[in-house]
N, C-alpha and C positions, 0 to 999 in steps of 0.2 A: 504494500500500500504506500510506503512513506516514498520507493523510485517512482511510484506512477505519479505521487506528488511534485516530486523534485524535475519528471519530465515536464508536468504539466507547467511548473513554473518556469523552466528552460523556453518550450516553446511560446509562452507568456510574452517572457523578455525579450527572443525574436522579433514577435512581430509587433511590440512598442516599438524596437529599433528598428525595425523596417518602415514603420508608419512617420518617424523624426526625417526619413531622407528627404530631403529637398531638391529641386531639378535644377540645373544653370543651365540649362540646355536653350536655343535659339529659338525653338519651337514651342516652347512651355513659358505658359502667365500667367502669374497669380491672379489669384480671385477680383482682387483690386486693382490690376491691370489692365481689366479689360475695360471698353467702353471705352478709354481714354484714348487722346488724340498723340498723336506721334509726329516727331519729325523723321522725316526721312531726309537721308541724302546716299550720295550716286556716289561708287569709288569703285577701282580696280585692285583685285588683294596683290599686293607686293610679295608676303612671304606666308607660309605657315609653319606654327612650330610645336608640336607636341606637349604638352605641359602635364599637373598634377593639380587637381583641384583637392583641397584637402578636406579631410571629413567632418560632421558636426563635433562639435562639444558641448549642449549642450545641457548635460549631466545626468539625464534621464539613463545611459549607460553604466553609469558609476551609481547612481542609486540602484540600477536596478540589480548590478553586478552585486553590490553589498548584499541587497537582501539575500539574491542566493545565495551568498558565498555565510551571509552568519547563520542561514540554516543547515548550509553544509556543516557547518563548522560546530553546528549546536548537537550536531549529531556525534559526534566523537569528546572522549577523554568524559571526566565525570566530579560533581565535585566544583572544585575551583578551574579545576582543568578545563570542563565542561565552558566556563566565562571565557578566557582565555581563548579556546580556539574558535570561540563564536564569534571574538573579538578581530582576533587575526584571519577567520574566514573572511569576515566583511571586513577588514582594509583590503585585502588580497582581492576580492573578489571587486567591492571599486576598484581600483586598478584596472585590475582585467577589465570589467564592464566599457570604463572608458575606452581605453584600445579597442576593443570591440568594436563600440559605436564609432570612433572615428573609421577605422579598417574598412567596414561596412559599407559607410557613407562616402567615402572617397573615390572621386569619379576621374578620370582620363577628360583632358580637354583641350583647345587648340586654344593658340595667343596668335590673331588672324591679324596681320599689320594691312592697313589699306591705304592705297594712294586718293583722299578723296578729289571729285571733280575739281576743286578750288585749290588743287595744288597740296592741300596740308597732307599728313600723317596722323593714322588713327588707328591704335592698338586696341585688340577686345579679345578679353578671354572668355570663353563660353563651354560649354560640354562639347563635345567631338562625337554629337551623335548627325551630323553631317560631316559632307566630306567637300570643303575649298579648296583649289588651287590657284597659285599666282598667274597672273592675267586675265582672271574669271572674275565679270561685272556685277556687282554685288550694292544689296541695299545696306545702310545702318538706318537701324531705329532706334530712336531715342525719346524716354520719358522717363517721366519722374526721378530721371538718377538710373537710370537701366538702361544698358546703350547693348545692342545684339547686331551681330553680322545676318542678313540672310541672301537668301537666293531671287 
């Protein structure tokens, strides 16, 4: 009874941390993005270059990493012992949790430099779930502070 527990809480903490991922992706807008007016402008991409978008931290992994980790923890030694590695379960298991959640949430992304129509340069890094190449005529949109390369 107490593994089908511990599974149950395992896949628990999945999918909170699955449900924290957030998208940087081109094609994805928030709830509160939409409706709203955009600038666009006109450029040609100059280069593209592979990057590492890094993961949340939002701490929802580290608490939830604790919990498991002081029930793990609660379940060995006895006594005083018993406090002790329920203690050390949940520091160990925040820890882990954390790493987890960033690990997880961490996406692959392009840093797309574009020549725009007026001469300037303009860097954006976004999710690499498209695929730019240089010389390929490309929009930016910009609002609220969110600037994206698209097609």
């Amino acid at each position: 009874m107490k593994n089908q527990f511990h599974v149950g809480v395992v896949l628990m903490c999945a999918a909170v941390l699955a449900g924290c991922a957030s998208s940087n992706s081109g094609g994805v807008y928030s709830r509160e993005q939409t409706r709203q007016a955009q600038t666009v402008k006109m450029g040609v991409v100059e280069s593209v270059r592979s990057v590492k978008i890094e993961g949340t931290r939002s701490g929802i992994g580290a608490a939830t990493g604790a919990v498991v980790g002081g029930v793990a923890g609660s379940e060995l030694g006895g006594g005083k012992g018993k406090v002790l590695t329920t203690v050390v379960g949940a520091v160990a298991g925040g820890l882990a949790g954390a790493a987890v959640e960033e690990g997880v949430t961490r996406k692959d992304g392009l840093e797309i430099t574009v020549r725009l129509d007026n001469g300037a340069l303009l860097a954006v890094v976004q999710e690499a779930d498209e695929a730019f190449h240089p010389g390929e005529r490309v929009r930016i949109l910009e609002s609220g502070g969110v600037t994206r390369v698209s097609h």
